[in-house]
C-alpha positions as CSV (number, residue, x, y, z in Angstrom):
1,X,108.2,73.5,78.2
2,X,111.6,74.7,77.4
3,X,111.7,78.6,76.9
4,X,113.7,80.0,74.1
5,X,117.0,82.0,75.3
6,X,117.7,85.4,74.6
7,X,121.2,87.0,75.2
8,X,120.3,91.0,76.1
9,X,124.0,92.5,75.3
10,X,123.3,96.1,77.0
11,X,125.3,98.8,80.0
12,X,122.3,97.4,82.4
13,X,124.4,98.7,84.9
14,X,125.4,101.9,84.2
15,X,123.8,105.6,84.9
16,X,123.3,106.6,81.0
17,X,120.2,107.0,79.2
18,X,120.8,103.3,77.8
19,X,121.3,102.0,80.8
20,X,118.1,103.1,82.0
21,X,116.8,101.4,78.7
22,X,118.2,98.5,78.3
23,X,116.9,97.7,82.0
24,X,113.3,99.0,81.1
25,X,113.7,95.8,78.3
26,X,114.8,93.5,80.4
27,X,112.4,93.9,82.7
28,X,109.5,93.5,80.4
29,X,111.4,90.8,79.0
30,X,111.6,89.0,82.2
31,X,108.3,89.7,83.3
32,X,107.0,88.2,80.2
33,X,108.4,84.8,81.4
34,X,108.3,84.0,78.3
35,X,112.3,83.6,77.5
36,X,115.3,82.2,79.4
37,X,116.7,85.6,79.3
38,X,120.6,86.1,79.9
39,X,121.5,89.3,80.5
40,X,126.2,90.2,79.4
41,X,126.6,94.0,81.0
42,X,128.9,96.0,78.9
43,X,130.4,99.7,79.5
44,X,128.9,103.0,78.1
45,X,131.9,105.1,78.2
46,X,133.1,106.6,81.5
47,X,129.5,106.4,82.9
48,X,129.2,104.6,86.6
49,X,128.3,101.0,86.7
50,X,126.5,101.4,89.9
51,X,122.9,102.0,88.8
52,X,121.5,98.5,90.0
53,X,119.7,99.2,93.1
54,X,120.6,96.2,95.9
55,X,116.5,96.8,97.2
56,X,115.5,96.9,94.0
57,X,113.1,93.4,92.7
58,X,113.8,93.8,89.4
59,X,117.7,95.3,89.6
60,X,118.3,91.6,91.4
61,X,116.6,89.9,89.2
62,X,118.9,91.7,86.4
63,X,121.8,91.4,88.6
64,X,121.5,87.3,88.7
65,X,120.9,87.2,84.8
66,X,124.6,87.6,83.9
């Protein structure tokens, strides 16, 4: 069975309260296995894009989707 895509557009990577959300989503989203799920990190501002933890499951699961 082919699994839909879904394109999650979000600062994944950053250390903002969105980044902390948007990776909450995309881990239930790829938990779910329900979607092909592609994951294109944008900026939040001047906020660090070093929030992905290299030890971290689900940060390298996030980390391959884009």
């Amino acid at each position: 069975m082919i699994k839909p895509m879904i394109l999650v557009t979000a600062p994944v990577q950053t250390r903002s309260g969105y980044g902390n959300h948007s990776r909450d989503i995309c881990q239930a989203l790829i938990e779910m296995d329900k979607y092909d799920v592609r994951i294109q990190a944008v900026r939040w501002g001047s906020t660090p894009p070093n929030a992905l933890e290299k030890d971290n499951p689900i940060h390298q699961e996030i980390d391959k989707e884009y």
